[in-house]
PDB file of N, CA, C and O in Angstrom:
ATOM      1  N   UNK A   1       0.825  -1.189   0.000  1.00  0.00           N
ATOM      2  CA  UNK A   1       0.000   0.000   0.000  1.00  0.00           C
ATOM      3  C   UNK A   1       0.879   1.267   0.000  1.00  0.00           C
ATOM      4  O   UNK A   1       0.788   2.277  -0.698  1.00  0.00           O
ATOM      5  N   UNK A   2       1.734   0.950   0.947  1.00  0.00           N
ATOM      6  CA  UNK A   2       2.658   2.765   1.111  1.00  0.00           C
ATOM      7  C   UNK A   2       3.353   2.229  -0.422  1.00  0.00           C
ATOM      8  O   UNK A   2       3.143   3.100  -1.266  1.00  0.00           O
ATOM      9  N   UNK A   3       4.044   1.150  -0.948  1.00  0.00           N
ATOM     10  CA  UNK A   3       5.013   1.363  -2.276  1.00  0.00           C
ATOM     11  C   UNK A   3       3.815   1.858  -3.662  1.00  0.00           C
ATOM     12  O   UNK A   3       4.268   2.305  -4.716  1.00  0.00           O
ATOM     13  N   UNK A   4       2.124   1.671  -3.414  1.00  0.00           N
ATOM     14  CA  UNK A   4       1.388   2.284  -4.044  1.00  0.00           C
ATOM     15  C   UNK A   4       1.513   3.756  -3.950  1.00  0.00           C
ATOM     16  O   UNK A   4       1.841   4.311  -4.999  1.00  0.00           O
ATOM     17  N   UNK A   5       1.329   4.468  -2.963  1.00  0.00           N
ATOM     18  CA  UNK A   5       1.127   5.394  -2.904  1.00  0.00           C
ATOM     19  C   UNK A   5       2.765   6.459  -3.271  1.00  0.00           C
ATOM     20  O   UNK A   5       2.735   7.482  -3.956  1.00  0.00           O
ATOM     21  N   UNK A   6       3.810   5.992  -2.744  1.00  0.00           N
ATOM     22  CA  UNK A   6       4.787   6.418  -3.409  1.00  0.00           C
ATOM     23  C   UNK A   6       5.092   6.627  -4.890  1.00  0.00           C
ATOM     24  O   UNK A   6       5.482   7.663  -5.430  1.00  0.00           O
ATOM     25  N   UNK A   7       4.793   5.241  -5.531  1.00  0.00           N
ATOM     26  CA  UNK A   7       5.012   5.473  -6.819  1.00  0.00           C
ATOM     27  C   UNK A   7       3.687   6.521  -7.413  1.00  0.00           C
ATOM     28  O   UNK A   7       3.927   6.999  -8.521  1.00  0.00           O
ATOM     29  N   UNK A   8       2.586   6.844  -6.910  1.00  0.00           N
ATOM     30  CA  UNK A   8       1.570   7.543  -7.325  1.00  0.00           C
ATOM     31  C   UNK A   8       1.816   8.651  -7.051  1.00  0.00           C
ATOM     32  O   UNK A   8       1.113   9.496  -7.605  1.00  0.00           O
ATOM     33  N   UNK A   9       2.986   9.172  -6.017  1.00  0.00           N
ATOM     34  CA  UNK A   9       3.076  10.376  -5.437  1.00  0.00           C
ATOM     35  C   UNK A   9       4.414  10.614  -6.892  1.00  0.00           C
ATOM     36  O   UNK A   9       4.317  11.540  -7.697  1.00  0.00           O
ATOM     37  N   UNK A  10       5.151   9.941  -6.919  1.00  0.00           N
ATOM     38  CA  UNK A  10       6.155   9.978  -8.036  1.00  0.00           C
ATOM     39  C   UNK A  10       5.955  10.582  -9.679  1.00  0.00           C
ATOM     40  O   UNK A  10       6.600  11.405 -10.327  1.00  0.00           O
ATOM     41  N   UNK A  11       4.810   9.796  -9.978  1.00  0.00           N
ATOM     42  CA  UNK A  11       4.104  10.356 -10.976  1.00  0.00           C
ATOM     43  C   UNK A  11       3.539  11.688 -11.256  1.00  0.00           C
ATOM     44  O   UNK A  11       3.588  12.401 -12.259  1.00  0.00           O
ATOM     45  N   UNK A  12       2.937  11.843  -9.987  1.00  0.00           N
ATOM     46  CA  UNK A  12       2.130  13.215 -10.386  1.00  0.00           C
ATOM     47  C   UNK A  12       3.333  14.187  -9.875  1.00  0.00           C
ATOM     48  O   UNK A  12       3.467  15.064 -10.728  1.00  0.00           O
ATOM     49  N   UNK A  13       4.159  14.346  -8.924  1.00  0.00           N
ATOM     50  CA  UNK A  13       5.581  15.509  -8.636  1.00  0.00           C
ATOM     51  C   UNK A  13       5.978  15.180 -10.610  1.00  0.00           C
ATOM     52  O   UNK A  13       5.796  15.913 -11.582  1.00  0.00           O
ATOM     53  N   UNK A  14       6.445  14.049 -10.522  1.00  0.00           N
ATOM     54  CA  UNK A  14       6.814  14.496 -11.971  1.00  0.00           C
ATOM     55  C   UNK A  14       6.779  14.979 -13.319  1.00  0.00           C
ATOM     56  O   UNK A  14       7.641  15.268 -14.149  1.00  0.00           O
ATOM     57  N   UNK A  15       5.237  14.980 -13.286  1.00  0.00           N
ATOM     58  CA  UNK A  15       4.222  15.728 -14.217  1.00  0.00           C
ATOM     59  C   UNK A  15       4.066  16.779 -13.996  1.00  0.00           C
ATOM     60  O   UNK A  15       3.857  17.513 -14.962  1.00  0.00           O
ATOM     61  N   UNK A  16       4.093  17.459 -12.428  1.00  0.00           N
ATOM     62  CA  UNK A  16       4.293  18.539 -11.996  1.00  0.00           C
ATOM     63  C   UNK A  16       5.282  19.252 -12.722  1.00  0.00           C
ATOM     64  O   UNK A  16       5.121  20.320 -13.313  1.00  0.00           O
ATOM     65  N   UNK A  17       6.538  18.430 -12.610  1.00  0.00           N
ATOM     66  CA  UNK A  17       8.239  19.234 -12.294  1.00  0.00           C
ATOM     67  C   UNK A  17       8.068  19.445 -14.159  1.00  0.00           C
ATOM     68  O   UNK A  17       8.610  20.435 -14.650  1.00  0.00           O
ATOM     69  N   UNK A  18       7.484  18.698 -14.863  1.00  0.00           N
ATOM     70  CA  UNK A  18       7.756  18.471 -16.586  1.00  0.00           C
ATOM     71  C   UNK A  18       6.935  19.921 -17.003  1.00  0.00           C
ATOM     72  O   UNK A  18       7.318  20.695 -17.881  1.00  0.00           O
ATOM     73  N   UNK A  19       5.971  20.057 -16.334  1.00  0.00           N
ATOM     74  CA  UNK A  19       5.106  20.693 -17.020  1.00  0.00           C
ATOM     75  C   UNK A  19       5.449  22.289 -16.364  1.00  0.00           C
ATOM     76  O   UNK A  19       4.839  23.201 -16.922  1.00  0.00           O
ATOM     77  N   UNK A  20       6.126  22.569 -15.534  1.00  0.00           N
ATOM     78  CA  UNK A  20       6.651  23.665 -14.384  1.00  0.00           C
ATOM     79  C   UNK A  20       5.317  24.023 -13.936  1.00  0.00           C
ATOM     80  O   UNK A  20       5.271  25.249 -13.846  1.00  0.00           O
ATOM     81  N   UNK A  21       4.220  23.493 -13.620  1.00  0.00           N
ATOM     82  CA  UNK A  21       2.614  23.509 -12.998  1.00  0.00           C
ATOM     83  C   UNK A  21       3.069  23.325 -11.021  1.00  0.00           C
ATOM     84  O   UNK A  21       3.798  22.450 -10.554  1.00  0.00           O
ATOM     85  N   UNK A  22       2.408  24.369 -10.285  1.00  0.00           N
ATOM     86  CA  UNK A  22       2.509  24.102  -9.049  1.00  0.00           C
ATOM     87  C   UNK A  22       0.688  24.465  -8.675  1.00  0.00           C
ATOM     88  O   UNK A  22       0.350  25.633  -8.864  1.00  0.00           O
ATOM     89  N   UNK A  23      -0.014  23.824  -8.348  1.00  0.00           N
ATOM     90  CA  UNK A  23      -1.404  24.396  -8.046  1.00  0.00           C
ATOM     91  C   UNK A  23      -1.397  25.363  -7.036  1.00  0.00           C
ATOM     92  O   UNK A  23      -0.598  25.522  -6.114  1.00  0.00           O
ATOM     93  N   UNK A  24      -2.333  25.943  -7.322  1.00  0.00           N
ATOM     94  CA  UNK A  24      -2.732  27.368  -6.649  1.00  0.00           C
ATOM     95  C   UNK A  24      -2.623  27.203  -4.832  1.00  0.00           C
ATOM     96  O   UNK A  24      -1.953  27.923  -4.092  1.00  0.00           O
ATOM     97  N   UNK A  25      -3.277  26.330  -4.530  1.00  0.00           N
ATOM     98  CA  UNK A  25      -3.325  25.900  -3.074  1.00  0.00           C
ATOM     99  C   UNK A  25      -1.905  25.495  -2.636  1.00  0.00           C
ATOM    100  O   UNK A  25      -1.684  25.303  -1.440  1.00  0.00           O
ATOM    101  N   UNK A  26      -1.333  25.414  -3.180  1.00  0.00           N
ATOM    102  CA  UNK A  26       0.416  24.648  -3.115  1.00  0.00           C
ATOM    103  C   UNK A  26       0.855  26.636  -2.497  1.00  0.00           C
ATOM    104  O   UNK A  26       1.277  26.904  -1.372  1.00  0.00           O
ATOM    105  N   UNK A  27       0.702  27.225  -3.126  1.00  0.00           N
ATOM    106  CA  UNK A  27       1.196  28.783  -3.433  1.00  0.00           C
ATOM    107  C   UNK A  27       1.210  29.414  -2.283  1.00  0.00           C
ATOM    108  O   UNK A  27       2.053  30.227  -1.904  1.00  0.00           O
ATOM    109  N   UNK A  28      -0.161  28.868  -1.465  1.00  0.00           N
ATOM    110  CA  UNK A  28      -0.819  29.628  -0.367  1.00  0.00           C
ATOM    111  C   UNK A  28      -0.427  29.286   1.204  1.00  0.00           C
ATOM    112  O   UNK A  28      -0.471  28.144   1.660  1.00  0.00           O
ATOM    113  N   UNK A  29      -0.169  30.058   1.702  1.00  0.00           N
ATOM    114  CA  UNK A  29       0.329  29.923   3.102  1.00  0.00           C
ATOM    115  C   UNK A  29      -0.193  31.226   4.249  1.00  0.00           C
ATOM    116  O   UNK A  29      -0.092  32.452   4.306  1.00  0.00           O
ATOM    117  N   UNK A  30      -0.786  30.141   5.065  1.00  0.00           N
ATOM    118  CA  UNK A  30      -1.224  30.744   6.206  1.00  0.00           C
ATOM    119  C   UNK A  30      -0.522  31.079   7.034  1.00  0.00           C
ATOM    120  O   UNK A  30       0.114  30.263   7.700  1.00  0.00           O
ATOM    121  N   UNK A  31      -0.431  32.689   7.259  1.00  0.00           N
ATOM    122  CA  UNK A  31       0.725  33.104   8.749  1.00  0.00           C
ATOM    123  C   UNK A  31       0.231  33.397   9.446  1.00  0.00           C
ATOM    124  O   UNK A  31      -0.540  34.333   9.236  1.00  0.00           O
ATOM    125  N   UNK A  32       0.300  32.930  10.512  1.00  0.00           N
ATOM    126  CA  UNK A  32       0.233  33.095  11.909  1.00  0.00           C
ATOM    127  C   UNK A  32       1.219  33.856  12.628  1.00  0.00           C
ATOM    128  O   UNK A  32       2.376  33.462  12.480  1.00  0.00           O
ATOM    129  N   UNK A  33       0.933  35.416  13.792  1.00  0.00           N
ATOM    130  CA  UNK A  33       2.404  35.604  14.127  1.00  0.00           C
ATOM    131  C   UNK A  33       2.135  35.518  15.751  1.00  0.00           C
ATOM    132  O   UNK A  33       1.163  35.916  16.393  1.00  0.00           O
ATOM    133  N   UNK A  34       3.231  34.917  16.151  1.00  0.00           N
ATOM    134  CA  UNK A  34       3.670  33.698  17.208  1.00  0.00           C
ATOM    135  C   UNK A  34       4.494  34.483  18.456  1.00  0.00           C
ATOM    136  O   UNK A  34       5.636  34.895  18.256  1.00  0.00           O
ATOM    137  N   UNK A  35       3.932  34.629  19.550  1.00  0.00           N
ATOM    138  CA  UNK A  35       4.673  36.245  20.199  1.00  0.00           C
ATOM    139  C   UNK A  35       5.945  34.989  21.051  1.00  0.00           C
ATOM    140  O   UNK A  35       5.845  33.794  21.329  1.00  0.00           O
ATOM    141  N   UNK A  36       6.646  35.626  21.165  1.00  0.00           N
ATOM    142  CA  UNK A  36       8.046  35.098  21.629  1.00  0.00           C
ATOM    143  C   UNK A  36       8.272  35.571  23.144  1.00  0.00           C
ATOM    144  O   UNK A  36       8.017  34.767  24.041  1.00  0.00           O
ATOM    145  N   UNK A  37       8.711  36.768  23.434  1.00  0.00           N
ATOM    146  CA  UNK A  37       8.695  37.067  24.516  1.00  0.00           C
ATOM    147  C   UNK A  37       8.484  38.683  24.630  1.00  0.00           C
ATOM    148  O   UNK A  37       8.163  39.298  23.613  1.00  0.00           O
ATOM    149  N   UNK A  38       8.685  39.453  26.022  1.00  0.00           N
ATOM    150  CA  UNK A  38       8.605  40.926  26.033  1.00  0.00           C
ATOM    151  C   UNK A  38       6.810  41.514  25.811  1.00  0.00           C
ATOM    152  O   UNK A  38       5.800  40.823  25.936  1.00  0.00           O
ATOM    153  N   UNK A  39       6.874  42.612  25.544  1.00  0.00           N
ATOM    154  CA  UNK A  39       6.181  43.291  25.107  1.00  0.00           C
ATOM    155  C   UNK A  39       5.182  42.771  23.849  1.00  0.00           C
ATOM    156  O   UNK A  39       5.612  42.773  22.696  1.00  0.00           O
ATOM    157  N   UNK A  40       3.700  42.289  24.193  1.00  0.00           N
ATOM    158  CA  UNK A  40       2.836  42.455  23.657  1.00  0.00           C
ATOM    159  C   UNK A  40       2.552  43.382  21.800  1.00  0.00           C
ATOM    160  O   UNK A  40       2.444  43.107  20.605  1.00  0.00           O
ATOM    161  N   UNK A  41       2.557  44.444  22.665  1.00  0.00           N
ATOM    162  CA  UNK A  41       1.987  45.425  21.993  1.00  0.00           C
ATOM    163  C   UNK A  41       3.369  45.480  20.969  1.00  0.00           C
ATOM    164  O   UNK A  41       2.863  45.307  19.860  1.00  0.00           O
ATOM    165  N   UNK A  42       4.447  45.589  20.820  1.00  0.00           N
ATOM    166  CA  UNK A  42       5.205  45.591  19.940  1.00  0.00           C
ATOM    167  C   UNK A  42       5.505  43.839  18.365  1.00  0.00           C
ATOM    168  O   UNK A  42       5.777  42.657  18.158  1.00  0.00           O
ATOM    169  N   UNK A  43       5.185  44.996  17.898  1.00  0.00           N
ATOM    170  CA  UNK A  43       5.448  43.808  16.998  1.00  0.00           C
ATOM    171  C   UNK A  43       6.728  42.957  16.665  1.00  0.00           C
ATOM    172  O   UNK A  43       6.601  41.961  15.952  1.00  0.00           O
ATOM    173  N   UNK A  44       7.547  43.198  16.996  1.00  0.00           N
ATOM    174  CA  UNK A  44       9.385  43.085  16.893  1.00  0.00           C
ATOM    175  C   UNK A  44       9.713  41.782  17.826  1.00  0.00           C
ATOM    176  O   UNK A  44      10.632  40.969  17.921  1.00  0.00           O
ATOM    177  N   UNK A  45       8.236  42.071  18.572  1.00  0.00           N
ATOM    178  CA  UNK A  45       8.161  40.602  19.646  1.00  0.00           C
ATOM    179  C   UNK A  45       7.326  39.438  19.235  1.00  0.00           C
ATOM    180  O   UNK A  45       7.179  38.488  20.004  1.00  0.00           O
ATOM    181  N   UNK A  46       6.807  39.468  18.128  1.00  0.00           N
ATOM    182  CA  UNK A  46       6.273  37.981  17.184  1.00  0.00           C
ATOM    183  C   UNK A  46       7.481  37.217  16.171  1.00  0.00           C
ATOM    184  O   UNK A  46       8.259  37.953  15.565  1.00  0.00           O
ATOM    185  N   UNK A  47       7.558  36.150  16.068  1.00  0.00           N
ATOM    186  CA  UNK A  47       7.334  35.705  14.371  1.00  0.00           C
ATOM    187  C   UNK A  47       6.190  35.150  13.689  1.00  0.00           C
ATOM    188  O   UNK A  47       5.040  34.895  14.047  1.00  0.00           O
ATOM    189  N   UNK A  48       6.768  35.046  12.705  1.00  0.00           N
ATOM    190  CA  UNK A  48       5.601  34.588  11.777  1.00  0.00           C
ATOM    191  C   UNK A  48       6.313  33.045  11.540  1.00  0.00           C
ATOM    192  O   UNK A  48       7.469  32.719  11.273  1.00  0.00           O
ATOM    193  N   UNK A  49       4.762  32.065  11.820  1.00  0.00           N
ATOM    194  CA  UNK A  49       4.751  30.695  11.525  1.00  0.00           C
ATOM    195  C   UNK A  49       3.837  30.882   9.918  1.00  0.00           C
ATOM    196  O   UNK A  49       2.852  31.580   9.675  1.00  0.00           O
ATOM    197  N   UNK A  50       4.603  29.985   9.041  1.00  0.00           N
ATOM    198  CA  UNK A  50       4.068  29.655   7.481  1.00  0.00           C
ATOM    199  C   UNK A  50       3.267  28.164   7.910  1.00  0.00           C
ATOM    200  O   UNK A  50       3.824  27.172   8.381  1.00  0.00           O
ATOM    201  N   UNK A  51       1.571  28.345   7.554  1.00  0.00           N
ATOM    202  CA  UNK A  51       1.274  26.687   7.174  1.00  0.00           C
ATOM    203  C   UNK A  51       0.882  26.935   5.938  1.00  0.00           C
ATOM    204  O   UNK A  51       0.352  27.953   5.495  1.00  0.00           O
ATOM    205  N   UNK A  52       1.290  25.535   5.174  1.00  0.00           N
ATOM    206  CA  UNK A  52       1.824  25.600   3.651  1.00  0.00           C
ATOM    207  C   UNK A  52       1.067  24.053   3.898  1.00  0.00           C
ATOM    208  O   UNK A  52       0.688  23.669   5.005  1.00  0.00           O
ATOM    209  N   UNK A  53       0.962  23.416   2.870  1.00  0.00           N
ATOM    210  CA  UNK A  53       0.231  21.977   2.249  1.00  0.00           C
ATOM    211  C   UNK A  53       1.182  21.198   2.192  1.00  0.00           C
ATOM    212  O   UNK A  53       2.290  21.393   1.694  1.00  0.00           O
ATOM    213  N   UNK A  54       0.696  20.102   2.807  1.00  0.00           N
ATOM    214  CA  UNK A  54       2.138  19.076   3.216  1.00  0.00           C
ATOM    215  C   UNK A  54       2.722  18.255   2.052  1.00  0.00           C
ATOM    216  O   UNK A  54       3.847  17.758   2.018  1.00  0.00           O
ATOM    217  N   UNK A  55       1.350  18.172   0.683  1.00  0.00           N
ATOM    218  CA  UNK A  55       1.857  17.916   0.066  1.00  0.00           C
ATOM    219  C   UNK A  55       2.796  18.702  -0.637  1.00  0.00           C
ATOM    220  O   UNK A  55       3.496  17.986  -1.353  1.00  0.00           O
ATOM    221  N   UNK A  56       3.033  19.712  -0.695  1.00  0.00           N
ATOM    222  CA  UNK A  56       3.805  20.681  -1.268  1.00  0.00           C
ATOM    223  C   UNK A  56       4.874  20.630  -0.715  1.00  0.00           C
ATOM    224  O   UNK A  56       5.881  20.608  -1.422  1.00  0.00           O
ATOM    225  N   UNK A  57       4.993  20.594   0.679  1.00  0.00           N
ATOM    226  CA  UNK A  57       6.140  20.135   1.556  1.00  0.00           C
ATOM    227  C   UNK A  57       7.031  19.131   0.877  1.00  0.00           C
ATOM    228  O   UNK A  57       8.129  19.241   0.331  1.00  0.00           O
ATOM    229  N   UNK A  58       5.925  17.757   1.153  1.00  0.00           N
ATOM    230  CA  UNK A  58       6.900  16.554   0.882  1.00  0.00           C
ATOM    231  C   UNK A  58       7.185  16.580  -0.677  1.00  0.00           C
ATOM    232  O   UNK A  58       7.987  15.686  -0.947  1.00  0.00           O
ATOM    233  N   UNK A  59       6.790  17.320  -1.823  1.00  0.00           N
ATOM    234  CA  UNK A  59       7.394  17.393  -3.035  1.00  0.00           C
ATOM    235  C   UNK A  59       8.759  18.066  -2.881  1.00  0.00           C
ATOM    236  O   UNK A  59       9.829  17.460  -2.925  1.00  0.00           O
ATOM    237  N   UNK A  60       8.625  19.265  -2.713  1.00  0.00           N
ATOM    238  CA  UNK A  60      10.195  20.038  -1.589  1.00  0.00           C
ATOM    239  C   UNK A  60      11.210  19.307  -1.467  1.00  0.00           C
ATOM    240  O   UNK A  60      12.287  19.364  -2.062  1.00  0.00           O
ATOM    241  N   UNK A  61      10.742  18.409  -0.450  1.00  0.00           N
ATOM    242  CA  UNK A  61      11.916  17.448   0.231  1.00  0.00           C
ATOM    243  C   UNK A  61      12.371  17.039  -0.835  1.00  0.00           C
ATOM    244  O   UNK A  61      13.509  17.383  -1.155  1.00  0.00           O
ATOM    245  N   UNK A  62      11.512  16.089  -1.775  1.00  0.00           N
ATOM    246  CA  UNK A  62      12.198  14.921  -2.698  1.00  0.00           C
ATOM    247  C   UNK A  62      12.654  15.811  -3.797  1.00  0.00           C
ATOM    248  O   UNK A  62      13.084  15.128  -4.726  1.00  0.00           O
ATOM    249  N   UNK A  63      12.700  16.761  -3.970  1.00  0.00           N
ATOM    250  CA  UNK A  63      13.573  17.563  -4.909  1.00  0.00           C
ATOM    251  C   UNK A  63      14.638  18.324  -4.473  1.00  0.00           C
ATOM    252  O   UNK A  63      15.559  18.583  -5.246  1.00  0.00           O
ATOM    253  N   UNK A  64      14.625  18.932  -2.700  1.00  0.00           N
ATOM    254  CA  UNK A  64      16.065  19.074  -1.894  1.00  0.00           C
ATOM    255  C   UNK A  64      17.070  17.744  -2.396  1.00  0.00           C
ATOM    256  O   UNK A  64      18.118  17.684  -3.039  1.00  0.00           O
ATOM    257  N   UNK A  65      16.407  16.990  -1.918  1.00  0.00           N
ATOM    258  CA  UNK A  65      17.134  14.982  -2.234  1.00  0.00           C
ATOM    259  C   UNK A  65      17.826  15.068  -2.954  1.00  0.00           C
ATOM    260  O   UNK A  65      19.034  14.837  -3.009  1.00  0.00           O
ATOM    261  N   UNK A  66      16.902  15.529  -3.810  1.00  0.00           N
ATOM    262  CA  UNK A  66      17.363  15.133  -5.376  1.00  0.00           C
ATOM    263  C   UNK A  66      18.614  16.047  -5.697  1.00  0.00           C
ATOM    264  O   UNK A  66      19.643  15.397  -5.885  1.00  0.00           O
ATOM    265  N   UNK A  67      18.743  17.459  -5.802  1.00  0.00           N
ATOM    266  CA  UNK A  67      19.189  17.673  -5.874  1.00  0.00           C
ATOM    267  C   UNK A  67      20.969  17.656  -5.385  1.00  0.00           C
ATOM    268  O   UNK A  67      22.007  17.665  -6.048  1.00  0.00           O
ATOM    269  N   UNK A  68      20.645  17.627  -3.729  1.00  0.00           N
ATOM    270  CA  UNK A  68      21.989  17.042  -2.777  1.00  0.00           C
ATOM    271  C   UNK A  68      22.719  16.418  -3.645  1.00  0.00           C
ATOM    272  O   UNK A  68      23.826  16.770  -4.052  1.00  0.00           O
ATOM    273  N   UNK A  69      22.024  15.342  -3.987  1.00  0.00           N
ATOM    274  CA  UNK A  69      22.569  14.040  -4.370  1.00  0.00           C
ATOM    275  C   UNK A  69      22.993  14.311  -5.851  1.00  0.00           C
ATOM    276  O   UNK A  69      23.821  13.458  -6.170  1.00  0.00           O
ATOM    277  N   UNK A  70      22.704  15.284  -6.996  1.00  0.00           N
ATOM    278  CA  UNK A  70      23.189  15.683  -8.171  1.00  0.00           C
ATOM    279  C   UNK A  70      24.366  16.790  -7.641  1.00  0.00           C
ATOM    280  O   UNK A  70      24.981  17.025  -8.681  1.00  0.00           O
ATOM    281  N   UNK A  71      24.840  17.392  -6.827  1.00  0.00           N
ATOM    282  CA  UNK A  71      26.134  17.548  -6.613  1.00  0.00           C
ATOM    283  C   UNK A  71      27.187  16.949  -5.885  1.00  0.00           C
ATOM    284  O   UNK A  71      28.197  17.529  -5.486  1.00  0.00           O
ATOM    285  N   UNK A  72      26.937  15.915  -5.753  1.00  0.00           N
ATOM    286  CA  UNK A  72      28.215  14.832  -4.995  1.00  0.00           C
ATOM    287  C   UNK A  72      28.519  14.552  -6.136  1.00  0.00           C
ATOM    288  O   UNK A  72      29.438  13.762  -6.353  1.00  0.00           O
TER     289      UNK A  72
END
């Protein structure tokens, strides 16, 4: 079942990467800003957290991979 879904995940990143197509929802990221410490009222005292689509994530990774591994 997971070597199904890999090779299905394989296919479509690569139809992706051929066609340079990233879907719209891939694009979009929700920020959240995340107070750290100090002062409230100042903004200098947040960051900003990105949520992004995991599938978009794990395409990322396997093309970081990929790449690593085309400069050794």
């Amino acid at each position: 079942m997971l070597r199904d879904f890999v090779s299905s995940s394989c296919i479509i990143f690569q139809k992706f990467l051929d066609s340079n197509f990233v879907p719209a929802d891939w694009r979009i990221a929700n920020v959240t800003p995340i107070f750290k410490k100090g002062d409230q009222s100042l903004p200098c005292n947040y960051r900003p957290v990105s949520l992004t689509s995991v599938v978009c994530k794990a395409m990322e990774s396997v093309i970081k991979d990929c790449l690593l591994l085309s400069f050794r």
